[in-house]
N, C-alpha and C positions, 0 to 999 in steps of 0.2 A: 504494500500500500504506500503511496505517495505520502509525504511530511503533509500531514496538515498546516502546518507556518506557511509552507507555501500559498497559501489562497489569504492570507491575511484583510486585505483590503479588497473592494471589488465595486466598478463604476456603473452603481447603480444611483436611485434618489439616496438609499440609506447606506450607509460604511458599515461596513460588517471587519470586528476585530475579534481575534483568539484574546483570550484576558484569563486570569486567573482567577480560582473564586473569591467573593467577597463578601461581606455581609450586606452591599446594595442590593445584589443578586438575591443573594437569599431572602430577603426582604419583598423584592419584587415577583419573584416566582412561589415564593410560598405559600400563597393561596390557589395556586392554582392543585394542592395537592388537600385533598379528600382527609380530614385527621383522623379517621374511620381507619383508612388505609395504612398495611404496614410500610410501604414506604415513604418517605418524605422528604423534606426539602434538605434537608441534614443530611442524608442518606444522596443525596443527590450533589450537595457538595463534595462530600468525601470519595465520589467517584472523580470528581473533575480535581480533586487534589492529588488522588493516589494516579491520574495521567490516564482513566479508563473512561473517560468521559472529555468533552470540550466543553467551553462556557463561552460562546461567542457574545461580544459587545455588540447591538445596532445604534448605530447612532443617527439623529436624524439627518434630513440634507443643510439644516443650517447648523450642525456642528454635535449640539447636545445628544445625552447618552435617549437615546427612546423605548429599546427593552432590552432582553437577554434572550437567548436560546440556548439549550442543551443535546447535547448529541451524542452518539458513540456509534464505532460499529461494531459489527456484530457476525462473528465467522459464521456459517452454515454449512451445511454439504451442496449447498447450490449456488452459493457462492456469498460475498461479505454483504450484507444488510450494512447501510447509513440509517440512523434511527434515531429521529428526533425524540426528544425526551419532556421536554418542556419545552414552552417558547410564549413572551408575554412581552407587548408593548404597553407603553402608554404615549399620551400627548401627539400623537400622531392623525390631526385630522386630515383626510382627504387620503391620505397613506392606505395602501390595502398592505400589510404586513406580510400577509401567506403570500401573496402576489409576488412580492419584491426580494421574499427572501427563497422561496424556493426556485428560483433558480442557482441560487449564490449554492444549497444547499445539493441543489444535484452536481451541477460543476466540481464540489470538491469529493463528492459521492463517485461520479463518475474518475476523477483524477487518482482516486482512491482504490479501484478497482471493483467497488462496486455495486452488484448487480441490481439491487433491488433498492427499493427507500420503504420508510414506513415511520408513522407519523402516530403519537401516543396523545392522546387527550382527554378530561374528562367533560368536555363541553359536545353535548348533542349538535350543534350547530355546526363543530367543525368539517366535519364532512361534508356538509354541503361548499365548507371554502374551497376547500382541497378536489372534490371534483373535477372541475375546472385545468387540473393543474395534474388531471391523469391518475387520482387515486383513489381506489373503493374501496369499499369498507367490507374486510377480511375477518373482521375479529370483533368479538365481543367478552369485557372479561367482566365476570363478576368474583365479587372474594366475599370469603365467611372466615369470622373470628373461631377459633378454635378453644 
């Protein structure tokens, strides 16, 4: 697989940077995780610390930070899955977020070697953004405390 450093920045409206975690991040992606759920935003940092995960910066087109996303891949026997983990803007009107960043995200998928993407969320609404952009809905998970 290609160095992810390599795709650092990319000319699109929003800059996309590799950054390491922080507590903005975990701040801003925090809610988007279920407290029901065993995992969490904690658990999601310490992937992007121990190097098994990325924590991509967006930033808007006049400069300021506008969300975060999270990634990792993911070996298969049919080849490496790219897989978004989280991904959460703010302050971005007119901006379509899915729009602008999933190409940034296949490009380094593809550079990557590859073959598949797939896209984690717990909003009912995302799949209808992602459509658009070539992706259906394969999965459904539900969890039970034990």
């Amino acid at each position: 697989m290609a160095d992810a450093q390599e795709v650092e920045t990319v000319s699109l409206p929003l800059r996309v940077s590799l950054e390491g975690w922080s507590n903005e991040a975990a701040e801003m992606l925090g809610d988007l995780f279920d407290p029901r759920q065993p995992f969490g935003v904690s658990d999601l940092g310490l992937l992007v610390e121990a190097g098994d995960a990325l924590l991509f910066a967006v930033y808007a087109p006049n400069g300021p930070l506008a969300g975060y996303a999270v990634a990792r891949f993911e070996p298969t026997p049919h080849g490496a899955v790219f897989v978004v983990m989280a991904a959460k803007a703010k302050c971005l009107a007119g901006v379509n977020y899915i729009q602008h960043l999933t190409p940034v995200w296949e490009e380094l998928a593809r550079a990557s070697g590859c073959r598949f993407m797939r896209f984690h969320s717990a909003r009912k609404g995302m799949g209808r953004a992602l459509k658009p952009h070539g992706f259906e809905e394969t999965e459904t998970v539900y969890t039970k405390e034990l």
